[in-house]
VEXDREN-2710 file (C-alpha; in Angstrom, 1 decimal):
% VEXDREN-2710
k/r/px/py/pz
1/UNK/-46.2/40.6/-23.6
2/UNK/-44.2/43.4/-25.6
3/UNK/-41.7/45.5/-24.0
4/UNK/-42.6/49.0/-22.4
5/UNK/-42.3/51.2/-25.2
6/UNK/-42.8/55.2/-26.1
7/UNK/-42.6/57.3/-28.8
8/UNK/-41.5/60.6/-27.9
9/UNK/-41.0/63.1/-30.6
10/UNK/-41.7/60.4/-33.3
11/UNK/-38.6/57.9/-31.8
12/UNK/-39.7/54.9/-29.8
13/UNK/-37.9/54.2/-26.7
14/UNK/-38.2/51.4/-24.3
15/UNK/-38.9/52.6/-20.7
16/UNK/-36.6/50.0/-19.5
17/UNK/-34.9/50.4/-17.0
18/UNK/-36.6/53.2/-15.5
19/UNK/-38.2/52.2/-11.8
20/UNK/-42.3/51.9/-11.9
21/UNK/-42.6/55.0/-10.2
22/UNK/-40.5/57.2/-11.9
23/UNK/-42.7/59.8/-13.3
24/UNK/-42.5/60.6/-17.3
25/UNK/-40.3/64.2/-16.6
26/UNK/-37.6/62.5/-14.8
27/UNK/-37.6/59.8/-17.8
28/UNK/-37.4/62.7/-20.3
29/UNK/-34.8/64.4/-18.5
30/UNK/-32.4/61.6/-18.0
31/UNK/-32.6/61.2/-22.2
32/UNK/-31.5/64.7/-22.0
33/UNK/-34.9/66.2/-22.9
34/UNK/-34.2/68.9/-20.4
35/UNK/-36.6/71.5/-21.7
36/UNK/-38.9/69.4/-19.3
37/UNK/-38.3/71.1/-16.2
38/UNK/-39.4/70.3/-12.5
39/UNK/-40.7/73.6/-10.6
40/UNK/-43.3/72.4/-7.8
41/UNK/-43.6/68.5/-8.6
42/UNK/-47.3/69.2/-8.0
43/UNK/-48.8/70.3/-11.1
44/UNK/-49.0/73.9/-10.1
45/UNK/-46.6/75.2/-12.4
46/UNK/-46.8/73.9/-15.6
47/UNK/-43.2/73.9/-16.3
48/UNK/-42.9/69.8/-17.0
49/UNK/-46.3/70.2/-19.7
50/UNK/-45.9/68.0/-22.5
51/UNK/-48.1/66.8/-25.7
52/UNK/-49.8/63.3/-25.4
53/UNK/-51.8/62.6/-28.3
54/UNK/-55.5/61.3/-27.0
55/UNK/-59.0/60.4/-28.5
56/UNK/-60.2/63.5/-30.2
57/UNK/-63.3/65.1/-30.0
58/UNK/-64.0/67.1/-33.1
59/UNK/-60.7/64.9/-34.6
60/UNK/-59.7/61.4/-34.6
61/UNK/-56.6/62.7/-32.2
62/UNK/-56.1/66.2/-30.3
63/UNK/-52.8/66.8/-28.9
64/UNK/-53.4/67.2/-25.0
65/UNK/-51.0/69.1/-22.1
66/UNK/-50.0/67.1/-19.3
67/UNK/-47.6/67.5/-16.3
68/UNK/-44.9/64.6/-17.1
69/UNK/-44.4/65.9/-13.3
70/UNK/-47.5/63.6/-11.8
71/UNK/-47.5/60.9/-14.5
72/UNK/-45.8/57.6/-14.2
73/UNK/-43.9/57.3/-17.2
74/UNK/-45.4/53.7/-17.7
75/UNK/-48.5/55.0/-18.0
76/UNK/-47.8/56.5/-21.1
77/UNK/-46.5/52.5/-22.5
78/UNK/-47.8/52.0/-26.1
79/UNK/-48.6/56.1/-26.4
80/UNK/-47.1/59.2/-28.2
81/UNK/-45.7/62.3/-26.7
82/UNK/-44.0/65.5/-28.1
83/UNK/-41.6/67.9/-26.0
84/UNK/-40.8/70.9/-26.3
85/UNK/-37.7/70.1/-28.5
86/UNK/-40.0/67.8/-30.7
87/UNK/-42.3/71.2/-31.3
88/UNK/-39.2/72.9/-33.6
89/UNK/-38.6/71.8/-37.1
90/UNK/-35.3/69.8/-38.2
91/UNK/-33.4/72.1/-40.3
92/UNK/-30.4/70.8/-43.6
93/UNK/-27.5/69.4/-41.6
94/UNK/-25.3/72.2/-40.0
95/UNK/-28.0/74.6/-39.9
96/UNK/-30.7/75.3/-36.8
97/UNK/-34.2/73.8/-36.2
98/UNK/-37.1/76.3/-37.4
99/UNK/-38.9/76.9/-34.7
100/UNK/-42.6/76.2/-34.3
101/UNK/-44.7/79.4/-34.7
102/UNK/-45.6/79.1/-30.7
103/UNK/-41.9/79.4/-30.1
104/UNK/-42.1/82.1/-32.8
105/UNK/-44.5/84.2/-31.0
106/UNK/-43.3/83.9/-27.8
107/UNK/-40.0/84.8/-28.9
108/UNK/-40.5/88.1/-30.9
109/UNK/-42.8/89.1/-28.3
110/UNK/-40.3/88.9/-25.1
111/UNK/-42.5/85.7/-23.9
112/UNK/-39.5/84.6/-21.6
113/UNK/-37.0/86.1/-19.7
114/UNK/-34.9/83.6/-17.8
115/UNK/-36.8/81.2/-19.4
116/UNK/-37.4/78.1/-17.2
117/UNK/-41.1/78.2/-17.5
118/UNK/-40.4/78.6/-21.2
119/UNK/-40.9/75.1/-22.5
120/UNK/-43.7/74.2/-20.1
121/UNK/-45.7/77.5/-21.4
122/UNK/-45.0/76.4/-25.2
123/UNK/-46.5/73.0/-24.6
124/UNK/-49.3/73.9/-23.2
125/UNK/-49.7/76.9/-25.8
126/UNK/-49.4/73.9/-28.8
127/UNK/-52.1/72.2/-27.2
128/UNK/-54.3/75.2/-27.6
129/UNK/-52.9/76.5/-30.8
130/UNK/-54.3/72.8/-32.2
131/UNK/-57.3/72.3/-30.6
132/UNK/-59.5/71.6/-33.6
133/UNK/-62.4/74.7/-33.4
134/UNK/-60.3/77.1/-31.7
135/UNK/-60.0/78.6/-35.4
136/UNK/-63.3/78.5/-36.2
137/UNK/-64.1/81.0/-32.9
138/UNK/-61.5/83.7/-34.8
139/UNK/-63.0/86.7/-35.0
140/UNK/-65.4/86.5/-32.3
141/UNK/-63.5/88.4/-29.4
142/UNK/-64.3/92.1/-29.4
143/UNK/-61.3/93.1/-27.4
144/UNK/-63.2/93.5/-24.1
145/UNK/-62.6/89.9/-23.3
146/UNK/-59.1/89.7/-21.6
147/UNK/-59.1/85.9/-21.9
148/UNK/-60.1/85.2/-25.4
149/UNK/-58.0/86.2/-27.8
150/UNK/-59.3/87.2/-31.7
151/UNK/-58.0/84.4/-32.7
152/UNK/-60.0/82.0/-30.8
153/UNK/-57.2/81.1/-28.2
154/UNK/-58.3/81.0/-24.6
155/UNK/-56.0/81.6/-22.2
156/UNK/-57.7/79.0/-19.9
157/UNK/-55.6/77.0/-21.7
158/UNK/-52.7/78.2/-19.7
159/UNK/-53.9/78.4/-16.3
160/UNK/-51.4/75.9/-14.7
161/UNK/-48.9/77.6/-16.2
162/UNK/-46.8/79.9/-13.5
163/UNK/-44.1/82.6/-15.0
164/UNK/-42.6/84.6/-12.0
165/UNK/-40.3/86.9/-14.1
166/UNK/-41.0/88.0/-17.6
167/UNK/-45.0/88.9/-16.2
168/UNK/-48.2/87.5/-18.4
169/UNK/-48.9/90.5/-21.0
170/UNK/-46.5/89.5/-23.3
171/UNK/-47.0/85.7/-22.9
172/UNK/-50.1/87.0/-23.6
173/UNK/-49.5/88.7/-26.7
174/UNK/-48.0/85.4/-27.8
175/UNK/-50.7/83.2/-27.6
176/UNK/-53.0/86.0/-28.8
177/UNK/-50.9/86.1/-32.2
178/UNK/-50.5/82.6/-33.6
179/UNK/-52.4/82.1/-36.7
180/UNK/-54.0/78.6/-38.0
181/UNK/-51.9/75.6/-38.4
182/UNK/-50.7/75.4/-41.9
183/UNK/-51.4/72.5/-44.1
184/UNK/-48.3/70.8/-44.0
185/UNK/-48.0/71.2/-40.0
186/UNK/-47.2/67.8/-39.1
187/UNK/-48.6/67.7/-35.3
188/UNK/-51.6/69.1/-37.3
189/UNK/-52.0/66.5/-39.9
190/UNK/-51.1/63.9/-37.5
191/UNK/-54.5/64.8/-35.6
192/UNK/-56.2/63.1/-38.7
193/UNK/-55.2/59.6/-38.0
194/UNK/-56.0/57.9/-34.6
195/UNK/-53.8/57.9/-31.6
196/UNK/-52.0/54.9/-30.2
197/UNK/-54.5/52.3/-29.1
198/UNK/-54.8/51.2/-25.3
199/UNK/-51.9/48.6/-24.9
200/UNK/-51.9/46.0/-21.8
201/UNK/-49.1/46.7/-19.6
202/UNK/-46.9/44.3/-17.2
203/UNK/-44.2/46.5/-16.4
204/UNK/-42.1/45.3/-13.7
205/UNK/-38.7/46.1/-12.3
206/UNK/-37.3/44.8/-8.8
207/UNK/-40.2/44.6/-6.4
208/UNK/-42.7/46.9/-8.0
209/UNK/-45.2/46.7/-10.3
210/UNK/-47.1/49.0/-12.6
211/UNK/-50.1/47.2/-14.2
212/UNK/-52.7/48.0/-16.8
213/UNK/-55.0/45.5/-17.5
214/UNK/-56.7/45.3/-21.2
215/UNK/-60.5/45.2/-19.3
216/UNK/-62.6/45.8/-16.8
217/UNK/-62.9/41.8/-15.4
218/UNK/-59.2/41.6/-15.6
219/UNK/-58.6/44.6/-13.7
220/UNK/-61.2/43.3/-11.5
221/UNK/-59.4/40.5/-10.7
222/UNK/-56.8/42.1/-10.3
223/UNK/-57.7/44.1/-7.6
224/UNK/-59.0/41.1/-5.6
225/UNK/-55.8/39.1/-5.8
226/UNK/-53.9/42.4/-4.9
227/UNK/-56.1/44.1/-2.4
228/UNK/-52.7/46.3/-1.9
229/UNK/-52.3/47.7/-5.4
230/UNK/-52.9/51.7/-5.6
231/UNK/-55.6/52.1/-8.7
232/UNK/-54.5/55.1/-10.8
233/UNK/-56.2/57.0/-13.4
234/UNK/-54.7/60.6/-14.1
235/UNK/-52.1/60.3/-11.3
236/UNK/-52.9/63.9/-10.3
237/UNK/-53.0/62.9/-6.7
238/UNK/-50.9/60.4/-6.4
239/UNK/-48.2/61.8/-8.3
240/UNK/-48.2/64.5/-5.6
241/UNK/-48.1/61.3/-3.0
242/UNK/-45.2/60.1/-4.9
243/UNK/-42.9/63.6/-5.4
244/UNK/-43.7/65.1/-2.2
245/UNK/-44.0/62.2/0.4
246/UNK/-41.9/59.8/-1.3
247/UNK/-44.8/57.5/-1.2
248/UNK/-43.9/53.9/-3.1
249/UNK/-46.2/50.9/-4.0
250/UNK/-45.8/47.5/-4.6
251/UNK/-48.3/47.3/-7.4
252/UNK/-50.2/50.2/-9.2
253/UNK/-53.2/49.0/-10.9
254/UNK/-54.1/52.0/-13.9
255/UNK/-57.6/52.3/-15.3
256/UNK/-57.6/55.0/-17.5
257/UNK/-58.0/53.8/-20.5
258/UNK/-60.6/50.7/-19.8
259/UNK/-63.1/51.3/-22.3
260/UNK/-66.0/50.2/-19.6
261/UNK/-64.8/53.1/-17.4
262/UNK/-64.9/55.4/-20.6
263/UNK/-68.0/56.0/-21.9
264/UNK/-70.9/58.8/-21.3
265/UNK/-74.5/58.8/-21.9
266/UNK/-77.8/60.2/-22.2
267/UNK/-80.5/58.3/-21.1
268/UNK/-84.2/59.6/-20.6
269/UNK/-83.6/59.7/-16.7
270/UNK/-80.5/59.6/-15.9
271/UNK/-76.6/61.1/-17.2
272/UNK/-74.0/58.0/-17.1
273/UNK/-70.8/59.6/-17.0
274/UNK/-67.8/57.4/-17.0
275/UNK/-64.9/57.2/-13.8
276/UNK/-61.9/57.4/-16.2
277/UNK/-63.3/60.4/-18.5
278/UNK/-60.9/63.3/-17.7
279/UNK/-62.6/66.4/-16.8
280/UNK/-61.4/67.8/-19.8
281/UNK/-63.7/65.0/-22.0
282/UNK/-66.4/65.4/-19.6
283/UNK/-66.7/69.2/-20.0
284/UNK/-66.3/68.9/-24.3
285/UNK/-68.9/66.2/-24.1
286/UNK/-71.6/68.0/-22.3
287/UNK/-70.8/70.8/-23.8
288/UNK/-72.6/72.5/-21.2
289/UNK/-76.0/70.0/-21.2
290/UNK/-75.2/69.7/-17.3
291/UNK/-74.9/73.7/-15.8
292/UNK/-73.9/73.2/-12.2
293/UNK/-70.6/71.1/-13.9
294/UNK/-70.3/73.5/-16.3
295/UNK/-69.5/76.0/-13.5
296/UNK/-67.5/73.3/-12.0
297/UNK/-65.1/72.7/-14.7
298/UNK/-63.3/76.4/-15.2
299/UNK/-62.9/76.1/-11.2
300/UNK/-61.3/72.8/-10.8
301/UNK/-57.6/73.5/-10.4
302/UNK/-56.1/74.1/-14.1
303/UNK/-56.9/73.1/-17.5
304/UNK/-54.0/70.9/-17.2
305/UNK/-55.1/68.9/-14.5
306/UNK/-58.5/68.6/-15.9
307/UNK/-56.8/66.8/-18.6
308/UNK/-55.9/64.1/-16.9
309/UNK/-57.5/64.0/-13.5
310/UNK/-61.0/61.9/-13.6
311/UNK/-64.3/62.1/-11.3
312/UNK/-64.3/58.6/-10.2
313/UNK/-60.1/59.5/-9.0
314/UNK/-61.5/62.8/-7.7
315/UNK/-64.5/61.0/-5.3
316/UNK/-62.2/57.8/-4.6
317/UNK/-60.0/59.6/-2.5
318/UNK/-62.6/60.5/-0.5
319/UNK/-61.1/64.1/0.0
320/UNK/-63.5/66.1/2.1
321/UNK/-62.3/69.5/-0.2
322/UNK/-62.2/68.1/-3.3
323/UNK/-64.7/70.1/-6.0
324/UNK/-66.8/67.5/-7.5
325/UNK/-68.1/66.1/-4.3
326/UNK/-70.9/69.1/-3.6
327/UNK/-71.6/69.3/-7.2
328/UNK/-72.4/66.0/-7.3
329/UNK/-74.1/65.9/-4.3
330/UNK/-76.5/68.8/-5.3
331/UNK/-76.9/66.9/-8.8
332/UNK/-78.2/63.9/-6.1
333/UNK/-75.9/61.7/-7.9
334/UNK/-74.6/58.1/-7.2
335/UNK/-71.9/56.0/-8.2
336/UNK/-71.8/52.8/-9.5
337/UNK/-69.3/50.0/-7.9
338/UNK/-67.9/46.9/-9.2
339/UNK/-66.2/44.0/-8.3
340/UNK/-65.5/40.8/-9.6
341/UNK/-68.9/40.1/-8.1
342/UNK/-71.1/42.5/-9.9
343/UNK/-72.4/46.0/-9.4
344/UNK/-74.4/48.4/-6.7
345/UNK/-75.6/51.7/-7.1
346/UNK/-74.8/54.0/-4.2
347/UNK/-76.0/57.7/-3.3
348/UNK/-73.7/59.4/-3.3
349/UNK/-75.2/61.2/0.1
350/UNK/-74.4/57.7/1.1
351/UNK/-70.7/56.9/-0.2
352/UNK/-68.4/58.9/2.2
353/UNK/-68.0/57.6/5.6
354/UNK/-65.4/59.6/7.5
355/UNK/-62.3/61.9/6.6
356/UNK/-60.9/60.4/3.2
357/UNK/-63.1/56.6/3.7
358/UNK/-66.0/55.5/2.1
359/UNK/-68.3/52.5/1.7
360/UNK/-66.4/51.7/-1.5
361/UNK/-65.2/48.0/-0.1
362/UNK/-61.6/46.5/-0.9
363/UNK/-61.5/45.1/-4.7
364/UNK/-64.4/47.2/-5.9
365/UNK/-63.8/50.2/-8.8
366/UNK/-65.8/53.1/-9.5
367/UNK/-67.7/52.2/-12.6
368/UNK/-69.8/55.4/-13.4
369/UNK/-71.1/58.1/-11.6
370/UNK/-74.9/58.5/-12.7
371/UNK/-76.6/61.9/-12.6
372/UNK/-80.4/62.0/-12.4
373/UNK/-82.3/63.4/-14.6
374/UNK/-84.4/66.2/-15.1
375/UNK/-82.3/68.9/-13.6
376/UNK/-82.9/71.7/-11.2
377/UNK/-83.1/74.5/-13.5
378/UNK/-81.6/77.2/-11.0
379/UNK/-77.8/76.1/-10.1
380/UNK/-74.8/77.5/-9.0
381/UNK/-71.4/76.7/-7.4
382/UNK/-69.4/78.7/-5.5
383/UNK/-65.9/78.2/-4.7
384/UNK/-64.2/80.6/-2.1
385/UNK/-60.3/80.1/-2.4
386/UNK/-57.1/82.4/-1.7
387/UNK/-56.7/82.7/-6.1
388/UNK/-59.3/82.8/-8.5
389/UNK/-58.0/79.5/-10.5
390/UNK/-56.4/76.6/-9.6
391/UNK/-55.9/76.2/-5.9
392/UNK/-57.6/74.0/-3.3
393/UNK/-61.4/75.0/-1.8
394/UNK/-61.4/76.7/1.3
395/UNK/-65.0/76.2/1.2
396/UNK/-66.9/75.0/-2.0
397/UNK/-71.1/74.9/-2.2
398/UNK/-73.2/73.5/-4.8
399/UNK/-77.0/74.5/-5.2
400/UNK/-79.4/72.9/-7.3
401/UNK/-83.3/74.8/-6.5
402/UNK/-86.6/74.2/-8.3
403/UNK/-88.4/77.2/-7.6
404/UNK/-92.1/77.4/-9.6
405/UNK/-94.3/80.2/-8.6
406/UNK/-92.1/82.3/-6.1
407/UNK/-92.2/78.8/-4.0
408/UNK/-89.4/76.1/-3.6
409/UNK/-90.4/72.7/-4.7
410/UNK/-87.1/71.5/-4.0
411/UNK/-83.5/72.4/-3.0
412/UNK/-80.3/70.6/-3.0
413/UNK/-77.0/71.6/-1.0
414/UNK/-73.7/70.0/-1.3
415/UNK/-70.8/71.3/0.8
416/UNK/-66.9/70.6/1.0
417/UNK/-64.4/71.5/3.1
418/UNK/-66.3/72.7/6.1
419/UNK/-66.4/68.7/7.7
420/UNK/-64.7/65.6/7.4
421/UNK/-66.3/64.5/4.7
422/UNK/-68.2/66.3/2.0
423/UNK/-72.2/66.4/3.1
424/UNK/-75.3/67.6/2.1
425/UNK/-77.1/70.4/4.0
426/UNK/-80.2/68.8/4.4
427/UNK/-81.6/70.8/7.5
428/UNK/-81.0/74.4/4.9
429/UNK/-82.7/72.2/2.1
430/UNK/-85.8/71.0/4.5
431/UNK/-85.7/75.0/5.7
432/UNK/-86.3/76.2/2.1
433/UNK/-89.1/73.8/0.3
434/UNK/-92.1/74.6/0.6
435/UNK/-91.3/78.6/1.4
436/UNK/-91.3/81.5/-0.7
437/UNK/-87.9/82.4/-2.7
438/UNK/-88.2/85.6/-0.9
439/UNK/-85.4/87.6/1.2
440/UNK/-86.9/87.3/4.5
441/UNK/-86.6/82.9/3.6
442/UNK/-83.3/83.5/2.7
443/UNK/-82.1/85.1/5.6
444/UNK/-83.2/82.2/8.0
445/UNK/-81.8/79.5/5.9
446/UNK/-78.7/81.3/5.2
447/UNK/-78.2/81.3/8.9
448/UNK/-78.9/77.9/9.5
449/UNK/-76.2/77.0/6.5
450/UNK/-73.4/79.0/8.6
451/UNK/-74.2/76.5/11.2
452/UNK/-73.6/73.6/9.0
453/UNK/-70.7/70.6/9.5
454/UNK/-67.7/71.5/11.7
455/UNK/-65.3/73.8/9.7
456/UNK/-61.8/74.3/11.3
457/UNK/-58.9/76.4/11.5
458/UNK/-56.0/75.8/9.3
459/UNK/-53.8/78.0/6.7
460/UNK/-56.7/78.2/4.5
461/UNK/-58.8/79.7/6.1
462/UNK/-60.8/80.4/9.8
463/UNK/-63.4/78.3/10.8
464/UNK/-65.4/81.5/11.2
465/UNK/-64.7/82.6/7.9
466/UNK/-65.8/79.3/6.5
467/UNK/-68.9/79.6/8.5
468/UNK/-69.5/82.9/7.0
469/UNK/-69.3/81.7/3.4
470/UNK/-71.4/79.7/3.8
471/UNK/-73.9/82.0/4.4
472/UNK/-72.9/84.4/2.0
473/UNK/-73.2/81.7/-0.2
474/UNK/-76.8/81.4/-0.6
475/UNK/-77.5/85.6/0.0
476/UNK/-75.0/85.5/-3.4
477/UNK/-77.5/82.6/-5.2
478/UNK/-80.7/84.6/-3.9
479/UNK/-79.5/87.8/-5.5
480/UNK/-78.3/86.7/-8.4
481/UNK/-81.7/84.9/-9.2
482/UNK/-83.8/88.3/-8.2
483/UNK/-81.1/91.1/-9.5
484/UNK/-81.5/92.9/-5.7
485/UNK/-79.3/92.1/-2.7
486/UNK/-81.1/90.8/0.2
487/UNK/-82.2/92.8/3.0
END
């Protein structure tokens, strides 16, 4: 098997002899890459974001922001990255780089101050300055949207980016002011040709092992003759395990580019949406064909950790707050698991089976998560959290309601962070069918969903608070679906 290689700003390097775990911003840093900086080791900041070059959607490659923060840096073997120093432009011997017209911009427009957010900001700016229609929405803002700029950027793009100096206006103005690519950008032209394919890693060093098998059966196997290994796909959570609790495995197993985990599709019944999409993928692929996910996606923490975080990671930890869990439980979806036995299809009303377990058994992946089909046509999700983006559920609900005639064929109710695992609210869901969508319904149900799970009290929030969302909750769906606030 070939060595563990990585291009980084168009030079390959081995990743010898860095330890498995050592994440890709520690690698970078010890080349001296030091634009790559470390500010939470979380991927709340931003300030590690680099460029890996992915499957594109509308091209053959789009340049993607990660944290190099959470990532191992084995997981990017056989793959392409650019820094922040690989965004400037090699000047004549003797004479200084020219900087890349996102450095430009954020220069002349007093976009950093002390400047150790800086780099991170840049990256995840390039990612959005060369996303492949962003140009073709020019024009379209009317300067009453604050976070879409007339040039098509969308400052979504920068949401797990954290200044605490220079302020956001003129980072801003910045990102609000870069033009199109030219035609001899080369990060632009390199979008044309196809990004590095999946390569089968074996990277070992001492006593650890970071693994990524070429297919599904051999990961399979895997799995079974190391029941031990920690599976990976975007490392969003366990590079948190890793930084912050010094957490260290024997073997980690990655998935995220097995093309059986990969793909999504339409059937006349059902949605098959592949474990090791990112959200990212997910959300461009649907391009809003699914609604209650398409108010999941702006919600779940920052654009980039949707780029590299996955449902089947975000359900196989079995968190009772993550955000997926209620949508997909209002959705009345299921997962598929395999083994090197075959497959079953599980509800997912039926997967979690106490605080961060499920009936997922030892050796088994999550394949897919399937999505039934036709949908409810009224849906909603409503996360209630101390900041409006990327931070953790203090409670999360999903709805999905088929009213015809004033009268409720049918509701759906996931819930998060209000019990030790995430549940459905199926006495509020038997309260509502078969009543009228009227104010006076409403009311009951909404006080039977306060009384829902067992919410607690921690630094989040109250249990009494949560309790009182949740009730809010469905007042805020009925009012929004009648244009008058409840009596």
């Amino acid at each position: 098997m070939v060595a563990a290689r990585i291009t980084v700003n168009g030079e390959e390097t081995p990743i010898s002899p860095a330890a498995p775990h050592t994440t890709a911003l520690d690698f970078l840093r010890e080349r001296g890459l030091t634009g790559t900086k470390e500010g939470c080791a979380e991927g709340e900041c931003g300030a590690c974001s680099v460029l890996v070059a992915r499957p594109g959607t509308d091209k053959p490659t789009d340049w993607v922001a990660v944290n190099a923060c959470l990532v191992p840096v084995a997981a990017l073997d056989g793959q392409e990255i650019v820094t922040s120093e690989g965004l400037a432009t090699a000047g004549a011997p003797g004479t200084p780089p020219t900087l890349h017209p996102v450095q430009e911009e954020m220069a002349v427009r007093g976009g950093s101050q002390c400047g150790y957010c800086t780099p991170g900001f840049v990256c995840s700016m390039a990612a959005e300055y060369y996303r492949p229609d962003r140009c073709a929405h020019a024009g379209e803002a009317d300067g009453a949207d604050p976070e879409h700029g007339p040039n098509g950027f969308d400052l979504h793009a920068l949401s797990g980016n954290l200044c605490r100096c220079t302020g956001y206006r003129p980072i801003r103005d910045a990102a609000f002011a870069v033009g199109a690519p030219a035609e001899d950008d080369p990060l632009a032209r390199r979008r044309e040709q196809a990004p590095p394919e999946p390569v089968a890693t074996a990277y070992t060093q001492g006593d650890s092992a970071f693994l990524r098998p070429g297919t599904l059966a051999e990961a399979l196997r895997l799995l079974r003759e190391r029941p031990d290994a920690v599976v990976v796909a975007g490392s969003t959570d366990w590079g948190v395990e890793v930084n912050i609790h010094s957490r260290r495995a024997g073997c980690v197993v990655a998935v995220d580019r097995l093309p059986e985990l990969r793909g999504l599709r339409v059937a006349s019944d059902h949605i098959e949406i592949g474990a090791a999409l990112t959200l990212t993928e997910i959300e461009r692929r649907l391009d809003g064909g699914v609604p209650l996910l398409a108010e999941l996606f702006p919600q779940f923490a920052s654009r980039l950790i949707r780029n590299s975080a996955t449902l089947g990671g975000n359900l196989g930890t079995g968190s009772p707050i993550g955000d997926s869990a209620p949508v997909l439980l209002a959705l009345e979806a299921s997962v598929v698991l395999a083994d090197a036995d075959g497959e079953r299809e599980v509800p997912l009303a039926d997967y979690f089976t106490g605080y961060r377990r499920s009936v997922r058994r030892p050796g088994e992946l999550i394949r897919s998560v399937r999505v039934p089909l036709p949908l409810s046509p009224v849906a909603a999700f409503h996360k209630i959290a101390k900041r409006r983006f990327d931070d953790i559920s203090s409670v999360a609900v999903a709805f999905a309601l088929d009213i015809e005639d004033g009268i409720v064929r049918k509701a759906r109710i996931g819930l998060g962070g209000v019990a030790a695992t995430p549940l459905r609210a199926l006495a509020v869901e038997a309260a509502l069918e078969g009543g009228p969508w009227t104010a006076e319904t409403v009311e009951a149900a909404a006080r039977l969903l306060r009384a829902q799970g067992t919410p607690m009290n921690d630094h989040r929030a109250s249990a009494g608070y949560r309790s009182a969302m949740l009730g809010q909750s469905l007042r805020k769906l009925y009012a929004r679906t009648t244009e008058a606030v409840p009596s």
